[in-house]
N, C-alpha and C positions, 0 to 999 in steps of 0.2 A: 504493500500500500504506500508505504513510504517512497518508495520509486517514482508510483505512478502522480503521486502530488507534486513531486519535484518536476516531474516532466512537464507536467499541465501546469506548475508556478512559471516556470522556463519559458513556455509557448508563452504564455501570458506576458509577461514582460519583455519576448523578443518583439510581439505585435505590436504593442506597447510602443516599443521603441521604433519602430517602423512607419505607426502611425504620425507619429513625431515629427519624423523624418520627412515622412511625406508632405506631412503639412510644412516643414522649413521651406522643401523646396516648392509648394503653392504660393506661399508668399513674398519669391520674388518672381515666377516665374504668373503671376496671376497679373491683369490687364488694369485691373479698377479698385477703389478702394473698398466696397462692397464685397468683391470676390475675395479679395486678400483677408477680409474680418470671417468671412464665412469658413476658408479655409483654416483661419487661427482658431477660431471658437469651436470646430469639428477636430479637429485634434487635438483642442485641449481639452474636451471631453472625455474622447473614445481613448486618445493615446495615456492621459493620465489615469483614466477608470482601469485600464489595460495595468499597468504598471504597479499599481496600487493593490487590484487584485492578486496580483503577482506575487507584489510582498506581505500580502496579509496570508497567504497558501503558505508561504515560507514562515511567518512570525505561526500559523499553529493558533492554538486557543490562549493568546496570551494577552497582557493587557499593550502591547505593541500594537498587535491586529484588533484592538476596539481604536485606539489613536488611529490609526494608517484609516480603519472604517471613518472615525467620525471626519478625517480630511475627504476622503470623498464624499459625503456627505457635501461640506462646507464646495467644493468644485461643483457637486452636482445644481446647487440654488446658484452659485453667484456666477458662475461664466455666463452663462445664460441668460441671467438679464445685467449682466458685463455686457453684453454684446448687445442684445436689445436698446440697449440705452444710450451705446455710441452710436447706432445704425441712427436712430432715432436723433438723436443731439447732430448728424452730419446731415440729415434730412434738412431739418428746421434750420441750419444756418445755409442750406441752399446745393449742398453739393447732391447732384444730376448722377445717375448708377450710366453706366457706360452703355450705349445702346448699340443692337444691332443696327445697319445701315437701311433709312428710309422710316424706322420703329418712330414713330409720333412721341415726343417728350413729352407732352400734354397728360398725355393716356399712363395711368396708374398701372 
C-alpha cells in the first residue's frame, strides 16, 4: 500500500508541476491580457490543488496534511475571485479583450 501512495503522491505532484509549467509558458506566449489572467488563475488552481495533494498523500494523517488541506482550502476561495476582481477592475477602467478580426467591440 505504501508503494502504491507514493506512486499516486509522485503522479500528483509531477502534474502539479507541469501544470505550472504550462501555465508559465501561456503567459508569455498568450496575445491579451484576459488570456494571460485566464491562463494564470487555471494553473494556479489545478497546478497548486495538484501539488498540494501530492504532499498531503506524503505528510499521511498528520497534522502537516490538515495545514497543506486548510492552504488549499484558502487557494481554493481566493484565486478565484483574485481573478474575478482584476478581470472586473480592467473592465471598468476600459481595457477592450483582444478580438477576432471584423468581431463588433460593441457586442458583449
Amino acid at each position: 500500500m505504501s508503494m502504491a501512495l507514493d506512486i499516486l503522491s509522485w503522479f500528483c505532484m509531477l502534474a502539479g508541476g507541469v501544470f505550472c509549467a504550462i501555465g508559465a509558458f501561456g503567459l508569455v506566449r498568450m496575445p491579451d491580457f484576459y488570456t494571460r489572467m485566464h491562463a494564470a488563475s487555471i494553473t494556479d488552481t489545478v497546478g497548486a490543488w495538484l501539488l498540494l495533494l501530492g504532499m498531503i498523500l506524503q505528510a499521511g494523517l498528520t497534522l502537516i496534511a490538515v495545514k497543506l488541506l486548510m492552504i488549499a482550502l484558502l487557494l481554493l476561495f481566493t484565486s478565484p475571485t483574485a481573478t474575478h476582481a482584476l478581470a472586473k477592475a480592467a473592465r471598468a477602467r476600459g481595457l477592450q479583450p483582444l478580438l477576432a478580426p471584423g468581431e463588433d467591440p460593441s457586442k458583449p
